[in-house]
N, C-alpha and C positions, 0 to 999 in steps of 0.2 A: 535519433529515433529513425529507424527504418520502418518500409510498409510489412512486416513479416513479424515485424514484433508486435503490431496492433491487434488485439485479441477483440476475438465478438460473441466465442460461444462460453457461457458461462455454467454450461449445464452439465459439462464433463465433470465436472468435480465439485458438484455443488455440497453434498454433506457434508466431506472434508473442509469444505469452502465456511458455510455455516458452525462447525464446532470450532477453528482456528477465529473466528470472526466475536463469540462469545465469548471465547476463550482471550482475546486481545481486550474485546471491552470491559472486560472485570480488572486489568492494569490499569495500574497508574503512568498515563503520558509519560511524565516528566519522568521517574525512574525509568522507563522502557527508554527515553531516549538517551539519559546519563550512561543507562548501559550499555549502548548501542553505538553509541557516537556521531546519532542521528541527534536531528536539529525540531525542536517542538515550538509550535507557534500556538498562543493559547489563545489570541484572535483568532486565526484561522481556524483553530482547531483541527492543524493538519501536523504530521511525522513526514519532516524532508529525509528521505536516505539515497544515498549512493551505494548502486550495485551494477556489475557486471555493465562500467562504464556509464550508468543512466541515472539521472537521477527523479525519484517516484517524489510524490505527495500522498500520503496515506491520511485518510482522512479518519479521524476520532470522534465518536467509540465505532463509525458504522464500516471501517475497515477499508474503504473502496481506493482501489490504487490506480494513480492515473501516472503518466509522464508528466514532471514537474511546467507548467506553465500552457499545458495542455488541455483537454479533455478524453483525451484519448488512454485507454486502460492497456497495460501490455499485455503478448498471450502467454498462453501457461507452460508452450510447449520449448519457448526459445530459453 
């Protein structure tokens, strides 16, 4: 994780943000991650994926995606 990939402004694309966000909690985790070849944890209640070298924790159903082992969320632009 670099400091360039740390996103803070959430406001840029927030509709989009919100319909994608409904739209992910009406799935089923475990099918989303069979298809994806991400990794579901039903404790956690998070989706580990691998993208573009990093790997995210996507938290279920409330969508919030951070860098795996972090708190920090990446930005939208990188």
């Amino acid at each position: 994780m670099f400091p360039y990939m740390i996103g803070e402004d959430k406001e840029t694309y927030k509709t989009a943000f919100e319909y994608a966000i409904r739209y992910f909690a009406e799935k089923d985790p475990l099918k989303m991650s069979e298809n994806s070849g991400a990794i579901f944890d039903p404790k956690q209640s998070s989706i580990r994926i691998k993208s573009l070298g990093q790997v995210f924790d996507v938290k279920y159903p409330e969508g919030k995606i951070v860098f795996n082992g972090s708190k920090y969320m990446p930005a939208w632009n990188w």
